[in-house]
N, C-alpha and C positions, 0 to 999 in steps of 0.2 A: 326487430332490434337484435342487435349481434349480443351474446353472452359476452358479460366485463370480467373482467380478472385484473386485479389491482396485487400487481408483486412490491412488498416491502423488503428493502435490502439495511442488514444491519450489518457495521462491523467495516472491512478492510476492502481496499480495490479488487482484491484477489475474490473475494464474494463477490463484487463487483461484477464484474466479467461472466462469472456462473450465472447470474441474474440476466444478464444480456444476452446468453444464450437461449435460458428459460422464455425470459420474452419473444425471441425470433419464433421459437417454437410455437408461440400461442399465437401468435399472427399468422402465421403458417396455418394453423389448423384454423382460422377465419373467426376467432373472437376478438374485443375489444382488449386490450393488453397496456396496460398504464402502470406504470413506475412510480414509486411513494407517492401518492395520491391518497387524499383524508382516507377513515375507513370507515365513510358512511354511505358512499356513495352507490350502495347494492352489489348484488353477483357474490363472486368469490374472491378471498383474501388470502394469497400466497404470503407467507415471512421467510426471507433469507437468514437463518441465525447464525449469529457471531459465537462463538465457544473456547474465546484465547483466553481470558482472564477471569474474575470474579463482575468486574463493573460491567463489561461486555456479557456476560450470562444475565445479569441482573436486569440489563436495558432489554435480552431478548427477551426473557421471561413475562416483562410485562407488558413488553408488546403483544405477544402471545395471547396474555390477559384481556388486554386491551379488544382488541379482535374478538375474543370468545363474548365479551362483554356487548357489543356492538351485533353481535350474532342473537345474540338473546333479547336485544331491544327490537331485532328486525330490521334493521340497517344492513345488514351485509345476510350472505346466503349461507355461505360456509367459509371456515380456515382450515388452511394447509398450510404444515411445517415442515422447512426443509432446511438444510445448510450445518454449519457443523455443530450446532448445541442438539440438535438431534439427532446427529452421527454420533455423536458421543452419548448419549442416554437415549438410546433406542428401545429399552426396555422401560427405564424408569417413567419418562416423560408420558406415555401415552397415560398410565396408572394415576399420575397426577394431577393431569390438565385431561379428563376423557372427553370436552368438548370437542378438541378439536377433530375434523374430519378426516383427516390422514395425516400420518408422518411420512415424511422422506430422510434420507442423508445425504449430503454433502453433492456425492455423486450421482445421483438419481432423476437430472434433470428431464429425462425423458418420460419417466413413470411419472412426474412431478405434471408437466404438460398434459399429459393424457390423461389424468386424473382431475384437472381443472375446467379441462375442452369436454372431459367426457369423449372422446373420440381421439381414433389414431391417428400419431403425424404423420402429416405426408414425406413422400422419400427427399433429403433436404441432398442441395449440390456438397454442402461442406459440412464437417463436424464442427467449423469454427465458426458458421454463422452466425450473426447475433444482430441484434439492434440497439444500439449505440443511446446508453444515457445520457455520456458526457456532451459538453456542447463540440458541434462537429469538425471541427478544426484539429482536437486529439483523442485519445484512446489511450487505454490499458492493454498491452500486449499479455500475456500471461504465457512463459516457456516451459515451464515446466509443474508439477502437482507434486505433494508430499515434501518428507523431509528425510533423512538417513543420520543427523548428527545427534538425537538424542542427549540434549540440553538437560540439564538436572532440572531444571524448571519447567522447561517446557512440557504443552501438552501436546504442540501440532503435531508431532509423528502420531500419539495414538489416534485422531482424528482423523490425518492427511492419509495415512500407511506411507509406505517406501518412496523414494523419491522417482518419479517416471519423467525424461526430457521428452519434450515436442521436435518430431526434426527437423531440422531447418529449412528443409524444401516446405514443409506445411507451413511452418510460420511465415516465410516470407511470399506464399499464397495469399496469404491474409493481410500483410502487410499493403502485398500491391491491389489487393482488392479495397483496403479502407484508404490508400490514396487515392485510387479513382472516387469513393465519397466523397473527396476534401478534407482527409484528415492530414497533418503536416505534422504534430507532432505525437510521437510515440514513446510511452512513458513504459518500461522492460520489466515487469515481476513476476515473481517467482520465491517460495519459501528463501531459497539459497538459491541464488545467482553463481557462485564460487562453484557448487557443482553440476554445473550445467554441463549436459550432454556426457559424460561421465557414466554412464548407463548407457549409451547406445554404441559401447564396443570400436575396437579401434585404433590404432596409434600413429595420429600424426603430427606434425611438424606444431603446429597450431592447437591450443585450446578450441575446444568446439567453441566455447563464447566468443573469445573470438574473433572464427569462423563466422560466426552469426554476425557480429559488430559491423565486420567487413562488408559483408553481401547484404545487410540493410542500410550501411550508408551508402551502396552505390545505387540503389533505387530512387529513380527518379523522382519527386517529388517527395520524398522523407527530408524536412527542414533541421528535427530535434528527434535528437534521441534518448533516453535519461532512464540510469541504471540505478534498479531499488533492488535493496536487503542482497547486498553481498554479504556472506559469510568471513570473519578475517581468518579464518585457518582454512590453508591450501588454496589462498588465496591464487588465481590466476593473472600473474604478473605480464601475461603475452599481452592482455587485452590494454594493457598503459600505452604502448606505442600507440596503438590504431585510436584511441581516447585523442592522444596529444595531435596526431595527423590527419584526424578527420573533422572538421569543420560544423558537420550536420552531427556529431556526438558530442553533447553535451560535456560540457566539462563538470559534472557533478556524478557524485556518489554516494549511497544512503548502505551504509555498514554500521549495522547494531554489533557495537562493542560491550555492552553490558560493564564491564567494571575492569579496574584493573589493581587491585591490589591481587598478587599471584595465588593466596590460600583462597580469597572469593572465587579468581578463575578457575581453580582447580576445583572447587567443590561444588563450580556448576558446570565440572565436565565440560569447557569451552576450547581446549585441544589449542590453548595460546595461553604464553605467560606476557608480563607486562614489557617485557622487554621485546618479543617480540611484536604487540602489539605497539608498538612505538618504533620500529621498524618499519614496519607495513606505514605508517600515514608518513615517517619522510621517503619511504620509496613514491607515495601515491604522489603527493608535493614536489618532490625532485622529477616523475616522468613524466606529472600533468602538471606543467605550471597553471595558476592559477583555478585550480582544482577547489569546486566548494565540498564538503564534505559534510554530510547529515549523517549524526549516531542517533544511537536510543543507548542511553543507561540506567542500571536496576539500581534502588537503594533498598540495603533492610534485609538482603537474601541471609539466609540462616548463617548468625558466626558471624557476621560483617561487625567487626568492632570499631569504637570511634577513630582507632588509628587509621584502621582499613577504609571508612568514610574520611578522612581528611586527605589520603591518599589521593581518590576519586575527585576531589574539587580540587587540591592540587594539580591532576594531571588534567583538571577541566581548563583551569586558569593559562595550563604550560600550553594548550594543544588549540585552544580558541576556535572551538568549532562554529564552522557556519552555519550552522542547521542542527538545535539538540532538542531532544525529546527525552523525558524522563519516567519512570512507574514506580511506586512502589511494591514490592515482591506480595503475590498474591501467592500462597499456597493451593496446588493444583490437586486432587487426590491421583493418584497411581503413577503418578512423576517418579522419578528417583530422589529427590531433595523430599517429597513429603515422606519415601518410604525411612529415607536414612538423617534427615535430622529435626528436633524441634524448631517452631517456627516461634524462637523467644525471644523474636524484637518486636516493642508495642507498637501498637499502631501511633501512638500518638511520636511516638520516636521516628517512625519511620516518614511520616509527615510531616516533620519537622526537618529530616533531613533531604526529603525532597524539595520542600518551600526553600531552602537553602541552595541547591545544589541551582533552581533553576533561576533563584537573584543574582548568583553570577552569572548564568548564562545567557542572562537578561543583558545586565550591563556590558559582557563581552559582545553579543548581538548590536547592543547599539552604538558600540565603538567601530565594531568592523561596517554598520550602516554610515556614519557618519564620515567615515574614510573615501567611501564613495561618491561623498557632493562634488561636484562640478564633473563627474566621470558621465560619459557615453555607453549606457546599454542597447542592445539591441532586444526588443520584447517583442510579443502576440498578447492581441489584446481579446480578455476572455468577454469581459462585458462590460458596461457603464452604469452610473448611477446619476445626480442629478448633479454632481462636480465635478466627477472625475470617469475617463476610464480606466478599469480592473484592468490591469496586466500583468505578465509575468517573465521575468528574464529566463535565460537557459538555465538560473543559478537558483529557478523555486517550482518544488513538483504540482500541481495543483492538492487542492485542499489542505496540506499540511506543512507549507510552507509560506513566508510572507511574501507579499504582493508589491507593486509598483503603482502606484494609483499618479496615473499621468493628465495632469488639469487639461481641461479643455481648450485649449486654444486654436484648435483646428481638430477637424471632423475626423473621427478615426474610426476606421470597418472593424467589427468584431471577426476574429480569425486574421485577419493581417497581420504581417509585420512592422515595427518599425520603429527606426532611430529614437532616443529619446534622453536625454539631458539631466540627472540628478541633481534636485534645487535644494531638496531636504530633505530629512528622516526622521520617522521613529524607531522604536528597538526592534518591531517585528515589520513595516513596511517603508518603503521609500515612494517619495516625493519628487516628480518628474515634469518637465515639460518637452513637447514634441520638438524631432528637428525636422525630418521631412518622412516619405517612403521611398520603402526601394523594394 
């Protein structure tokens, strides 16, 4: 019997991706190699860890637990931990948890494999190889690693280090190698998107982004293309044109704005005041029409007073996002917001002002859903259940956005395209029936 290795991934697409490499790697060196799978099932147990926030730490931590626990009953052979909660406590973690059988960081995915196989990997064609969790129709593209803007709250620069671009001759390698799989669409992250290729030296006509936008929408077989975690300052205004004329580029956009009253922007170091952050989305609106746009905003960051929260749902109520995500501000240690201010809003205040922030944007979601009955989407349908199939239009990223649940009235292929009819809505999904394929 082949040696199992069961990799656990916690946390964001961006681990995602690292995970899929990890895996190419164990199949390469000829063991059994299985993706969240129970953790009873023997061999060894790889954890991806998550390490952006407090709830994220907490969920890896007890996975972590969880596994060593499973280890000691005789279920599993060993644990290994990798990914950024143990790039970040590289010292502390082992002293805490000494069950576990090796630590990694973030980047390590090769010592990570060969520590698992027990043996070395063979010489691979590509550094981007991987084996593909999602179902095979899309994928996570990942451009670039790290971050350079040093966010008062954030932690991901000390995790990630400095921001490094992929060139674009390698990604679009890998692009036309996961169309030949059958993948059609391709979902673009990276820490910051806004500074893409920005590091690799240069000066021309074009944003390197894009550069990139352009030469993957003319690959053949690329259906969707869909850009996550742009940055709003220094924003790349080139890449609006080729959004609005390219047909296979998604008309959506996922820019974490965090807040906009101007003292909160400034005391989280976000290099935008609110004025110009309200620039930026009628420029995005004026050069892509019909542009969905997905933020994330903080409530609760140090100093945020009730004025500066009523601001925030004001400017939720004025801007009617398509797509919002919220957090409460979680204190990071070694951040610049834990070194320079108290963290003196209660928790109970700040969850109150998130329960708040996301009942408007509840009922803004299901005004701009309901606007859309009797309209014509075009979707890819991810899967089906016993009434309906899962779908998803250009205008929802997988896993974190709402879905299209198209009734059955005719037979529809998982990975296809195709027409579909809005009958009705809820606040986070719409309600469709089929017109034909094309």
């Amino acid at each position: 019997m082949k040696p199992r290795v069961n990799l656990i991934t916690m946390g964001c697409s961006k681990n995602l991706v690292d995970s899929e490499r990890v895996l190419h790697m164990l199949a390469d060196a000829g063991v059994e190699a299985v993706h969240n799978a129970p953790m009873n099932g023997g061999g060894t147990v790889v954890i991806n860890t998550c390490g952006f926030i407090g709830d994220a730490k907490e969920e890896s931590i007890n996975t972590i637990l969880d596994a060593c626990r499973c280890k000691a009953d005789g279920d599993i052979d060993r644990v290994i931990v990798m990914g950024c909660l143990s790039e970040r406590y590289r010292e502390e973690l082992p002293r805490e948890i000494p069950e576990v059988d090796a630590w990694y960081g973030k980047y390590d995915w090769e010592a990570v494999a060969a520590e698992a196989t027990r043996s070395p990997r063979r010489n691979p064609k590509h550094d981007w190889e991987r084996t593909l969790t999602t179902p095979p129709h899309h994928a996570y593209i990942k451009i670039a690693e790290g971050c350079n803007r040093m966010c008062a709250f954030c932690a991901i620069p000390i995790i990630t280090g400095r921001y490094h671009s992929r060139p674009i001759a390698e990604i679009l390698d890998e692009v036309r190698s996961l169309v030949a799989r059958g993948v059609k669409e391709f979902n673009i992250i990276a820490q910051d998107l806004s500074n893409y290729g920005r590091d690799l030296g240069g000066r021309q006509e074009l944003s390197p982004l894009a550069q990139l936008l352009e030469a993957m929408a003319d690959v053949p077989g690329v259906k969707w293309i869909r850009l996550h975690y742009a940055y709003p300052a220094d924003f790349p205004y080139d890449i609006l044109p080729v959004m609005a004329s390219r047909p296979n580029i998604c008309k959506y956009l996922d820019i974490a704005l965090q807040h906009i009253d101007d003292t909160v922007l400034a005391n989280m170091h976000r290099h935008i005041d609110a004025a110009g952050t309200r620039e930026l989305l009628a420029t995005l609106r004026r050069e892509v029409p019909g542009i969905h746009i997905r933020t994330t905003l903080m409530v609760g960051f140090p100093g945020e007073t009730e004025e500066a929260f009523e601001r925030l749902m004001q400017f939720v109520a004025e801007q009617r996002f398509d797509r919002m995500g919220a957090f409460a501000y979680c204190e990071e240690e070694d951040t610049r917001a834990a070194r320079e201010f108290a963290d003196d809003i209660t928790e109970e205040v700040k969850q109150a002002r998130l329960d708040r922030l996301m009942e408007l944007q509840e009922k803004i979601a299901l005004e701009l859903n309901e606007a859309k009955i009797g309209s014509t989407l075009r979707v890819i349908v991810d899967s089906e259940d016993e009434d309906y199939y899962i779908c998803r239009s250009q205008f929802d990223s997988p896993e974190v956005d709402p879905e299209v649940l198209v009734k059955k009235s005719m037979p529809l292929i998982p990975g296809n395209m195709y027409d579909v009819q809005v009958t009705d809505c809820l606040p986070f999904e719409l309600i469709a029936v089929p017109l034909h394929e094309s």
